[in-house]
mmCIF file of the C-alpha atoms, coordinates in Angstrom:
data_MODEL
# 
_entry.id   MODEL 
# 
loop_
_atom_site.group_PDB 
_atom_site.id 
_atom_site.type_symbol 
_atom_site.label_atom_id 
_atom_site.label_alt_id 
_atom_site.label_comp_id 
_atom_site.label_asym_id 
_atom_site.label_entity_id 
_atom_site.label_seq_id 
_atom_site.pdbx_PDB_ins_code 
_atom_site.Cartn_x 
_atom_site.Cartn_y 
_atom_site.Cartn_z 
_atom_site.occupancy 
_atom_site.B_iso_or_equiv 
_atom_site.pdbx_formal_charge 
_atom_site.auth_seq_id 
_atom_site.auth_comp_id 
_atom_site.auth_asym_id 
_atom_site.auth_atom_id 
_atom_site.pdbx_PDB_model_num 
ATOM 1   C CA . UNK A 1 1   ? -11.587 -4.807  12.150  1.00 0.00 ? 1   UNK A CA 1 
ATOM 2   C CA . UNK A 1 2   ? -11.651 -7.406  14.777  1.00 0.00 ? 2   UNK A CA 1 
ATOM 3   C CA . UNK A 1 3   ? -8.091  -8.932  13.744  1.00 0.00 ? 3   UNK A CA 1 
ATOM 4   C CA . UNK A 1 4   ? -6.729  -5.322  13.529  1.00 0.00 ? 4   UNK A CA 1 
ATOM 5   C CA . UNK A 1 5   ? -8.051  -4.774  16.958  1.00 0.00 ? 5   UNK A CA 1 
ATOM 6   C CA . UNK A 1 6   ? -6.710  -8.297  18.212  1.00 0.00 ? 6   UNK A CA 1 
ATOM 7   C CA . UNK A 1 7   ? -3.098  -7.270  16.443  1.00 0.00 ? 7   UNK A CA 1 
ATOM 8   C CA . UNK A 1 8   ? -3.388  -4.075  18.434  1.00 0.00 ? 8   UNK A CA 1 
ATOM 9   C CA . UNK A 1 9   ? -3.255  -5.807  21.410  1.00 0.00 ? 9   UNK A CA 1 
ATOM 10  C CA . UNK A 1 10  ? -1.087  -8.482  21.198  1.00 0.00 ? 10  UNK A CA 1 
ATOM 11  C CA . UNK A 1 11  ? 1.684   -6.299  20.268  1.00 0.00 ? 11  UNK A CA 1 
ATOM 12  C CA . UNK A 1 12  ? 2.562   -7.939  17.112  1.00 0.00 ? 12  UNK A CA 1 
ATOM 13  C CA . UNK A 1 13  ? 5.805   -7.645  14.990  1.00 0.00 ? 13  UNK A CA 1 
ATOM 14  C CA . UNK A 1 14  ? 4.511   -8.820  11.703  1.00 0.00 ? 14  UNK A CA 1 
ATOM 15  C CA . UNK A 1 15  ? 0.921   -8.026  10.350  1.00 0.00 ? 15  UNK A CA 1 
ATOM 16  C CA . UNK A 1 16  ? -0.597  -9.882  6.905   1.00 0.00 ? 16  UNK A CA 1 
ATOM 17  C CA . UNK A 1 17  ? -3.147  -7.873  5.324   1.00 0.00 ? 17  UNK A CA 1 
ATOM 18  C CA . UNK A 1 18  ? -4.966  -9.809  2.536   1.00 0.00 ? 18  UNK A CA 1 
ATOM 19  C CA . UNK A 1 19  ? -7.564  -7.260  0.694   1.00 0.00 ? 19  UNK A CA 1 
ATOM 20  C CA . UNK A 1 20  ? -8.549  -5.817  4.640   1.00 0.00 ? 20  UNK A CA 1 
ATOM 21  C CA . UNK A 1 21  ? -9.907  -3.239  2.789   1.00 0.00 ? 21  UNK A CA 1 
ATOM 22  C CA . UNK A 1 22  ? -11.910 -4.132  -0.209  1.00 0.00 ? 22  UNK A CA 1 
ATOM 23  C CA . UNK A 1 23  ? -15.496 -4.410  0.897   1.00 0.00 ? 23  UNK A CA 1 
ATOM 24  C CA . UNK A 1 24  ? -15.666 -0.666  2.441   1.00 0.00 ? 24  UNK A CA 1 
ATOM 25  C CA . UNK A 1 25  ? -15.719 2.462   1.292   1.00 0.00 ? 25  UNK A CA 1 
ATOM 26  C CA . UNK A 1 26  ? -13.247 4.425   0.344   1.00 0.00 ? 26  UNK A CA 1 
ATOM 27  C CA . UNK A 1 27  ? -13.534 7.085   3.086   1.00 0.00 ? 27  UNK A CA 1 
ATOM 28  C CA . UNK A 1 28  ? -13.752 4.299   5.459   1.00 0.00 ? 28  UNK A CA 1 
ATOM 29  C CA . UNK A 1 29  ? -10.429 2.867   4.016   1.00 0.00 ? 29  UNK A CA 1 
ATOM 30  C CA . UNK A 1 30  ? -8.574  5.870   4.382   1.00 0.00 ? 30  UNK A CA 1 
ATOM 31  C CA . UNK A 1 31  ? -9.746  5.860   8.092   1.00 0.00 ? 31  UNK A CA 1 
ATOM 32  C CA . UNK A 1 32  ? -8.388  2.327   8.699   1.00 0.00 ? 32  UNK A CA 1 
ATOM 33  C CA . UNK A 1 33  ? -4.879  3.440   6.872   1.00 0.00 ? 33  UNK A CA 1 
ATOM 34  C CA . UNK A 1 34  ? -4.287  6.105   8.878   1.00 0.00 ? 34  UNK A CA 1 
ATOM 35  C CA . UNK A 1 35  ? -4.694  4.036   12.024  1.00 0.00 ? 35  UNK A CA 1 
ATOM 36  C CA . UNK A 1 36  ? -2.580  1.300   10.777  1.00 0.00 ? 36  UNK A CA 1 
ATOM 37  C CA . UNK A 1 37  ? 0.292   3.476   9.968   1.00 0.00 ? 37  UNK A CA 1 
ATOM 38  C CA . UNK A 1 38  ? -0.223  5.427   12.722  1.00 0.00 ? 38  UNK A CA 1 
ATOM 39  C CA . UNK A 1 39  ? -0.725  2.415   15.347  1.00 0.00 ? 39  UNK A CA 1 
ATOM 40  C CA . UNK A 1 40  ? 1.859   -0.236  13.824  1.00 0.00 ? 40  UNK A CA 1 
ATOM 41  C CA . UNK A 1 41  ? 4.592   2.166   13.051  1.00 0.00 ? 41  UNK A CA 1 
ATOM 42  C CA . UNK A 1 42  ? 7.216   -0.560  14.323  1.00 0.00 ? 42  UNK A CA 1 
ATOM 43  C CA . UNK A 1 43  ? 5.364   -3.310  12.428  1.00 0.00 ? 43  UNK A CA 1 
ATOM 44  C CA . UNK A 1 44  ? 6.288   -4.947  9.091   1.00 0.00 ? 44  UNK A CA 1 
ATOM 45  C CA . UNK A 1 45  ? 3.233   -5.291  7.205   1.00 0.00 ? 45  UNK A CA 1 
ATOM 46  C CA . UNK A 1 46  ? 2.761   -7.115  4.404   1.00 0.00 ? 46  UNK A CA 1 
ATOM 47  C CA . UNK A 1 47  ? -1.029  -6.172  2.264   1.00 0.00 ? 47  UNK A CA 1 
ATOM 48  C CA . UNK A 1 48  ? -2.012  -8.278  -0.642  1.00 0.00 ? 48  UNK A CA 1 
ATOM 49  C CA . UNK A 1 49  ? -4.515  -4.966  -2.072  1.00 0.00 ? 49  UNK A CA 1 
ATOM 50  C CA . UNK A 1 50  ? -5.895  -4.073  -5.195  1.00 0.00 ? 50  UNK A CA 1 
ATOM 51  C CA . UNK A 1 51  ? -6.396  -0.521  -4.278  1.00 0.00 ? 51  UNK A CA 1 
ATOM 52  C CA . UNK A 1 52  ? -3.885  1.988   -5.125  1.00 0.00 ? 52  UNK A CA 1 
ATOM 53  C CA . UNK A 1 53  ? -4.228  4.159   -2.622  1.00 0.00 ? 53  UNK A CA 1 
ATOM 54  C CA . UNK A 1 54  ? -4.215  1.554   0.074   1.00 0.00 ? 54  UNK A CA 1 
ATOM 55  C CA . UNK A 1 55  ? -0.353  0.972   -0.783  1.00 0.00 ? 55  UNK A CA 1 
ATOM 56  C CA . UNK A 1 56  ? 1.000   3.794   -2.615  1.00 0.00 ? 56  UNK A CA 1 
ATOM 57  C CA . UNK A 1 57  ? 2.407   5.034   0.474   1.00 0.00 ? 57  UNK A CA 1 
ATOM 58  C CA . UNK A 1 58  ? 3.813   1.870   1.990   1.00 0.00 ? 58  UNK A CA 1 
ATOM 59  C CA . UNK A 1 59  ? 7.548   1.332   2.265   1.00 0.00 ? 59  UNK A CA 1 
ATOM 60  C CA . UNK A 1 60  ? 8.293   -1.104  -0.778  1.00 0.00 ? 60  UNK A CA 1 
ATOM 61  C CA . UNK A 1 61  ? 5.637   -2.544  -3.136  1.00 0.00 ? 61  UNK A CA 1 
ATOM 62  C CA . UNK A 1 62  ? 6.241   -6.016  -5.088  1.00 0.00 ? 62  UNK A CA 1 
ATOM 63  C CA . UNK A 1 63  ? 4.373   -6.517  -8.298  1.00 0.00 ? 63  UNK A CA 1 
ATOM 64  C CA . UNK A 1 64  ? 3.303   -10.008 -8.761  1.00 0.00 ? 64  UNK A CA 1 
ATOM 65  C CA . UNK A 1 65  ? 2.085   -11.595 -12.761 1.00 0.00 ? 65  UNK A CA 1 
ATOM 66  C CA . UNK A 1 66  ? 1.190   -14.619 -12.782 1.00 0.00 ? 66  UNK A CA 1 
ATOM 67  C CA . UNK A 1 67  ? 3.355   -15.592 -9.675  1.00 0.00 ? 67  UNK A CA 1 
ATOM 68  C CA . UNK A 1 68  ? 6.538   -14.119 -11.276 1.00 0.00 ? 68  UNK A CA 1 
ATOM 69  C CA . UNK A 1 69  ? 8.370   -10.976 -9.461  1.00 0.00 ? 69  UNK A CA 1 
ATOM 70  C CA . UNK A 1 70  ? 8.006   -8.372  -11.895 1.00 0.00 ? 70  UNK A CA 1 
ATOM 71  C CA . UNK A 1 71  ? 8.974   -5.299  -9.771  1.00 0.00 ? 71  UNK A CA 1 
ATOM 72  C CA . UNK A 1 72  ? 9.864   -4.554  -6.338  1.00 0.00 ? 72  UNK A CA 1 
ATOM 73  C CA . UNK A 1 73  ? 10.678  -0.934  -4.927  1.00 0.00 ? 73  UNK A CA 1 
ATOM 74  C CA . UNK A 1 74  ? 9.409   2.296   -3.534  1.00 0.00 ? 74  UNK A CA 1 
ATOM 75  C CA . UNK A 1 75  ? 6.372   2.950   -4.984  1.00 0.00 ? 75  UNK A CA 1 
ATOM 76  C CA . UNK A 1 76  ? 8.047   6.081   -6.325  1.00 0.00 ? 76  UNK A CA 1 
ATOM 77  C CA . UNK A 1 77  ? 10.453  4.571   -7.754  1.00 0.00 ? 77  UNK A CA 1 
ATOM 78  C CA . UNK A 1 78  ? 8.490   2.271   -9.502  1.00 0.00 ? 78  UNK A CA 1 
ATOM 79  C CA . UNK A 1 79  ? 6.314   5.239   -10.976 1.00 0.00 ? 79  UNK A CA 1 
ATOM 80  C CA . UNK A 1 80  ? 9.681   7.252   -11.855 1.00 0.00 ? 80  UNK A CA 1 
ATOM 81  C CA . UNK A 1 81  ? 9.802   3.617   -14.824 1.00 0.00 ? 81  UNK A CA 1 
ATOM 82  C CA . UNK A 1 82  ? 7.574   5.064   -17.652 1.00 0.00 ? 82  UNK A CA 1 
ATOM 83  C CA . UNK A 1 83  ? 7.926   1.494   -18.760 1.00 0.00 ? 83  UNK A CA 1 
ATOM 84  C CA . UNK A 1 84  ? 6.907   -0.370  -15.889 1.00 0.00 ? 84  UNK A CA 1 
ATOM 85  C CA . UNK A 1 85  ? 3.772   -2.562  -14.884 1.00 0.00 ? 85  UNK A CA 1 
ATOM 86  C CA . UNK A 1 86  ? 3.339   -0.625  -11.736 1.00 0.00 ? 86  UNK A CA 1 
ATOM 87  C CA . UNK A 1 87  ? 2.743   2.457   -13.654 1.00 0.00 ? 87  UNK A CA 1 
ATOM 88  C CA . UNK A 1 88  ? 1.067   1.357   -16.390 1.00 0.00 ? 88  UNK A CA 1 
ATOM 89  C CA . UNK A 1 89  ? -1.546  0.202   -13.214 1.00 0.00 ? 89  UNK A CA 1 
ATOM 90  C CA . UNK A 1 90  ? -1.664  3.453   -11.918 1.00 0.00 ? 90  UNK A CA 1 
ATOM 91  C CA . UNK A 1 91  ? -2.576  5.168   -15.282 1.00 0.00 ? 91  UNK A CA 1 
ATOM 92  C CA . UNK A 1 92  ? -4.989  2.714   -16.056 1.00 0.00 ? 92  UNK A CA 1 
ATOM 93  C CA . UNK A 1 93  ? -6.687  3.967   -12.692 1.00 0.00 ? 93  UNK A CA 1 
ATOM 94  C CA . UNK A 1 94  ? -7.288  7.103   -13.823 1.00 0.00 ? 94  UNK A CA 1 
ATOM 95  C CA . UNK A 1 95  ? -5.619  8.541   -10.641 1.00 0.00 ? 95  UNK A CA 1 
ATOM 96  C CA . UNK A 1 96  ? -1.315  8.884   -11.540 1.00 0.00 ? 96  UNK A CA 1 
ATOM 97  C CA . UNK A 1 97  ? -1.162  12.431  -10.964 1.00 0.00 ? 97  UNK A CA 1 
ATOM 98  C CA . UNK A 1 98  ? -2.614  11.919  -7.532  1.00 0.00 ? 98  UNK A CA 1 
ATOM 99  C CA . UNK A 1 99  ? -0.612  8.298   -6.253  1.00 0.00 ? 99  UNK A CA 1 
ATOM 100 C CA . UNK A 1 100 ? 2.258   9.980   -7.728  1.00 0.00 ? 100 UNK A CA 1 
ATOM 101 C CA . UNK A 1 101 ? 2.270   13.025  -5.926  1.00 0.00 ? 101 UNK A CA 1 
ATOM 102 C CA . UNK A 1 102 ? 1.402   10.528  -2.069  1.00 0.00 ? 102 UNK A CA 1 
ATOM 103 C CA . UNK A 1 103 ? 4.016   8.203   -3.737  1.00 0.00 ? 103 UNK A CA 1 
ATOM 104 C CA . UNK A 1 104 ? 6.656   10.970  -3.632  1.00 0.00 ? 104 UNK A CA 1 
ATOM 105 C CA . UNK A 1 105 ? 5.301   12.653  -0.309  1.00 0.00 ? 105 UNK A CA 1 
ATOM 106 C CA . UNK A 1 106 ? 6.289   9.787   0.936   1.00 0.00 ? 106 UNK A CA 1 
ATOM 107 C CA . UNK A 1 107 ? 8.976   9.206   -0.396  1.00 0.00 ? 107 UNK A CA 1 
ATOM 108 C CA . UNK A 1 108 ? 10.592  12.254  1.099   1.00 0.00 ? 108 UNK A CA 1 
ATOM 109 C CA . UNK A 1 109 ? 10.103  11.549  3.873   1.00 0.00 ? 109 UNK A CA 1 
ATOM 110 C CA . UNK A 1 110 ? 12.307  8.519   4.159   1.00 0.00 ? 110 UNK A CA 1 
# 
């Protein structure tokens, strides 16, 4: 919280997230999501995360094994690959109706 809040206000252009969000709750991490998209809008942010939800709405998402590129896209996208590691992630979460349908919401919007 206190390097979100220092990023805040210096104004910065790039913002590294690594796991910001894995030791809170989940209602607490949707809280801190919402303020970082709504407060670094003009900010490219890259999050290393192992929650779903934390990314499924981000602009591109790159899958990493064992250091290798495996996939990089739009989340939807990436779920749209039956075959792919991303969505074999997301269906192994128990939760790929639900980051499919925020994965195309945002999506549209683009």
């Amino acid at each position: 919280m206190i390097c979100l809040a220092r990023a805040l206000l210096r104004s910065t252009k790039i913002l590294l997230i690594d796991e910001a969000t894995a030791s809170i709750d989940y209602e607490a991490d949707a809280k801190l999501q919402e303020t970082i998209q709504t407060e670094f809008q003009d900010v490219t942010i890259v999050a290393i995360a192992h929650r779903l939800q934390t990314i499924i709405d981000y602009d591109k998402i790159l899958v990493l094994d064992a250091g290798q590129v495996i996939e990089y896209d739009h989340p939807y996208t990436l779920l749209k690959n039956e075959s792919g590691h991303f969505y074999d992630i997301c269906k192994e979460s128990g939760n790929l109706n639900s980051l499919f349908a925020q994965a195309y919401a945002s999506y549209s919007q683009t």
